[in-house]
N, C-alpha and C positions, 0 to 999 in steps of 0.2 A: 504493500500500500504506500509505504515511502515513498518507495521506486517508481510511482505511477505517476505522485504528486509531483518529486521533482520535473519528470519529464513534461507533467503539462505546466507547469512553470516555466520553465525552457522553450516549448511550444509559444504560450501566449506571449513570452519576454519578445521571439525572434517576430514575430506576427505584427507586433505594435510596433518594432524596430521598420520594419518595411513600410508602414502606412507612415509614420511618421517621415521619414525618407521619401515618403512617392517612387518606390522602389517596384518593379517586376522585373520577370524574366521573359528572356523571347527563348522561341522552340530550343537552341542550342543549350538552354538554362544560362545566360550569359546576362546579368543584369542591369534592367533599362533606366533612365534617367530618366524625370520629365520637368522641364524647364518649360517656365512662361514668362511673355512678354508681356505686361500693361502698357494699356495704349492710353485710348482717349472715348468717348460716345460716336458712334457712325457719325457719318455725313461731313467730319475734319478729315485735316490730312493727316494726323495721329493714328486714327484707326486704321488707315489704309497703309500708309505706311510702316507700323506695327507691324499687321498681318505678314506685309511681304518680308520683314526682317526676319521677321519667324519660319515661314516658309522655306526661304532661301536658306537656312540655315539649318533647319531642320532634311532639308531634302540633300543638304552635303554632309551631315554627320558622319556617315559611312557606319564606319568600327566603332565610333564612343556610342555608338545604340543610345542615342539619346532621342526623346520626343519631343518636337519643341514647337508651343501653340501660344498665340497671341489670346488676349484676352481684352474686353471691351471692360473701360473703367470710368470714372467722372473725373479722369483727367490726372495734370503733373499733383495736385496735394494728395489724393488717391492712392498717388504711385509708389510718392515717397512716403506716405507712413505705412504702406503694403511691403513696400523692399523693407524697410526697419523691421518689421516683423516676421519677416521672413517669409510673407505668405505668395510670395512673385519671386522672380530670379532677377529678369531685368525691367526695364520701361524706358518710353519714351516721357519725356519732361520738357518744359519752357526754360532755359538758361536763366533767366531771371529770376526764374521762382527757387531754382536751386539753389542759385545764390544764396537767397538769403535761409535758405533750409540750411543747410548746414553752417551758417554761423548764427544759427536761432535766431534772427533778425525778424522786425517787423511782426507778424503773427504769429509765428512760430514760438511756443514755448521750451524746446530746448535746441542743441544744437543735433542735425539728423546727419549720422555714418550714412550718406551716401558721397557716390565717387563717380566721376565721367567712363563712358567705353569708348565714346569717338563723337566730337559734332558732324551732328549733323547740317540739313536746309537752313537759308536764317528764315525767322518768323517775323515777315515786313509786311506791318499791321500798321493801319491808320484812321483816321474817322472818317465817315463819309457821311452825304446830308443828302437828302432830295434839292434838287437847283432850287424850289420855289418857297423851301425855308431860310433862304437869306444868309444861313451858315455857309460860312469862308474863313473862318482862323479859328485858330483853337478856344480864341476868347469869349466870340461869338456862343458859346456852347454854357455861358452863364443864362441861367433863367428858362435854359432847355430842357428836355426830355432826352436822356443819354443812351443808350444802351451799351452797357459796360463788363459784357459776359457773359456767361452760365454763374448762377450763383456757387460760391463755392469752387471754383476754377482755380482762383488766384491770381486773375486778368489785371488786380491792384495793383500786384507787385512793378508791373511798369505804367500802368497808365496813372498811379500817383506822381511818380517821379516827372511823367510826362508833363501832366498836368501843373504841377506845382515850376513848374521850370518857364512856361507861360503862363504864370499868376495866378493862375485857376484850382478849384479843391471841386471834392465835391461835394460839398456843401453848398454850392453858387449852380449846382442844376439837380434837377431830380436823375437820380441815378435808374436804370432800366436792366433787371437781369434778363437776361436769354441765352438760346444757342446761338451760333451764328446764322442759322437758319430761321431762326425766330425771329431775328434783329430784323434780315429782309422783310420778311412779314410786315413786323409792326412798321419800318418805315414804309413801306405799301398803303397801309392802308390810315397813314397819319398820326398811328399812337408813339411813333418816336422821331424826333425830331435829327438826331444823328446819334451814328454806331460806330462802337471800334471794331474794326473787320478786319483780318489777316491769318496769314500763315503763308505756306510755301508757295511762290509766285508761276501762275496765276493760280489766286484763290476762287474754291467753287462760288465761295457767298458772297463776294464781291461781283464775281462773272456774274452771277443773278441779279443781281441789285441795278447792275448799269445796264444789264438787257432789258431790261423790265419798264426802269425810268432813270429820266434825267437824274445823275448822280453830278455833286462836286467834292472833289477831291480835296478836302480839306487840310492844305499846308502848314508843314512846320516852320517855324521861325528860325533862320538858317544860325545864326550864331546859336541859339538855345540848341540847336540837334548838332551842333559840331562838340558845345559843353556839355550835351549829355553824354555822349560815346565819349570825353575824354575822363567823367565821373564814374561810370559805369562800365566795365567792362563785358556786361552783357548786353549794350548797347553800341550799335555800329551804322553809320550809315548807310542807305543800299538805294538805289536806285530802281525803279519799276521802269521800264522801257518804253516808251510812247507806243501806242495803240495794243496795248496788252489789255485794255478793256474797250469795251466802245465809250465813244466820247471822249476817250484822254487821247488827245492828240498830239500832247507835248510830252518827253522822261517827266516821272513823279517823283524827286528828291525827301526821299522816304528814309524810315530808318527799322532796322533788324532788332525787335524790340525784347529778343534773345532766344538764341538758337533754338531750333529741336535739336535734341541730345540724347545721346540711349545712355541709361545712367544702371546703376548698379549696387547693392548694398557694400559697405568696404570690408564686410565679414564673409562674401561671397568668392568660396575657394578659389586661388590664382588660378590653378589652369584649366579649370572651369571659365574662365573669362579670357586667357590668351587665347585657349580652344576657340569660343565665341567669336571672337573678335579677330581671326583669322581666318574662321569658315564664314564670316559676312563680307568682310574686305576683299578677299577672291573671289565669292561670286554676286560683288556688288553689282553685278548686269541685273541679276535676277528681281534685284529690287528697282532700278531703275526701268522693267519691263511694268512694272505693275503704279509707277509713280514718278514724273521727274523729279522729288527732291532725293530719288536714289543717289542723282549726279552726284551730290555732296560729298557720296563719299569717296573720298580723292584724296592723294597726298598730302596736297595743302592746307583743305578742310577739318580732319577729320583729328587734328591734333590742334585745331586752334581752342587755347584754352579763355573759360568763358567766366572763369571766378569759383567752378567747382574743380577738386581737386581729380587727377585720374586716378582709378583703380592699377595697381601694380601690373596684374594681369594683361591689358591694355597696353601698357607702357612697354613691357620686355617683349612685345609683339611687336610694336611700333620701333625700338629700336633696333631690334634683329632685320627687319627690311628697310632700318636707314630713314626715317622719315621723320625720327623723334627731334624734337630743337636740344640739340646739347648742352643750351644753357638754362635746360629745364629737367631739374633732376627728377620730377614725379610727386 
């Protein structure tokens, strides 16, 4: 009877060990992995390109028998208290908002162990108005109806800094939560008066918005966008290309209001993440079939650091094919 009890002790011990792990075996009895990516809610470019990171990744695994599936989430704060917990492997994130996550800044009540795997697209987000509400600067946008996100996104973390850098809070307009899909909406049918809309260029909800109606492209104040990218280093300025939507006829002197990023817990085994981050960089086609902010990821890109620190795993990747900056120890 001893002898029965230890062994179902033994049993139940290794049983909980696997569930705990997300552990199986395939037919050889060779045991499988299963890694997820958090993205974002359909209809951004987070989810889609999520998906294909995961994909592409999962279909070169080969031998590490790994499974590796994206997951649909409410975004970069989501992500990062999912990686902390251990309950995701990787995600995609807003550069901005990581920022300030790991040095607990701003809402954030403490400081969060997450670390970069590679930048990604920048995130060149701006407000935009129907023509016949008279908005044209950022100021204009006092005594307005704003749409300013998904609640809960984190969308503050730069359009504070935006805002306050051209005198503005938002205190001085009625704040409007949505998705981006929603923003077009309400300014459709007049319940908002202008939306911050962006992401990887050309963005879907933008393209809706100026096919639909008269959009103005509401500009930044060029000195204030040259001082934020020199304040913030997850600010950059970027340039939209003239007729990238209808009606802009002229480049929109925009700015990168902080990268998409695949981010990563910094308790999340090295070569688990050099692995990662070597089966994405070689078949980064596979992601750029499914999205062009696949482009990004490229030599130049994909080690530009944005205020969050890299995962080691990443870095001895990045230095074995020579692309790491030398005067950037990790």
């Amino acid at each position: 009877m001893p002898r029965l009890r230890k062994w179902f002790q033994r049993s139940v011990c290794v049983a909980t060990i696997c569930i705990v792990s997300a552990c199986s075996s395939d037919e050889d009895g060779n045991a499988r992995r299963f890694l997820s990516v958090g993205t974002a809610p359909p209809g951004g470019a987070f989810f889609v390109v999520g998906g294909a990171i995961a994909q592409a990744v999962n279909n070169a695994a080969g031998d590490l028998n790994w499974e590796v599936s994206s997951e649909a989430t409410k975004g970069t704060q989501e992500n990062i208290r999912r990686l902390e917990k251990g309950e995701i492997n990787f995600a995609l994130a807003n550069a901005a908002i990581s920022y300030h996550a790991v040095r607990g800044e701003g809402g954030w009540e403490k400081k969060f162990g997450i670390r970069s795997v590679m930048t990604l697209a920048p995130n060149v987000a701006l407000f935009i108005a129907p023509r016949n509400t008279g908005v044209t600067s950022i100021s204009d946008l006092k005594g307005r109806r704003v749409v300013v996100g998904p609640a809960g996104a984190g969308f503050e973390y730069f359009i504070r800094p935006i805002l306050q850098a051209h005198g503005v809070s938002y205190d001085d307009f009625t704040p409007l939560y949505a998705t981006q899909s929603g923003a077009v909406d309400l300014l459709a049918d007049g319940a908002a008066d202008a939306a911050m809309l962006g992401g990887a260029v050309p963005t879907a909800s933008i393209t809706q918005a100026a096919t639909s109606q008269d959009i103005t492209f509401v500009g930044f104040d060029p000195q204030t966008r040259t001082n934020l990218a020199q304040t913030y280093p997850f600010f950059e300025a970027a340039v939209i290309p003239a007729n990238t939507y209808r009606g802009q006829t002229v480049p929109f002197e925009g700015l990168n209001v902080g990268s998409m990023h695949l981010v990563t817990s910094i308790g999340e085994n090295e070569e688990t993440v050099y692995q990662f981050t070597k089966l994405l960089y070689e078949h980064r086609e596979d992601v750029v079939r499914q999205h062009p902010a696949g482009r990004a990821i490229n030599p130049k890109v994909v080690v530009k650091s944005t205020g969050t620190p890299f995962h080691k795993g990443a870095v001895r990747y990045f230095q074995e094919i020579g692309i790491w900056p030398e005067s950037d120890n990790g």
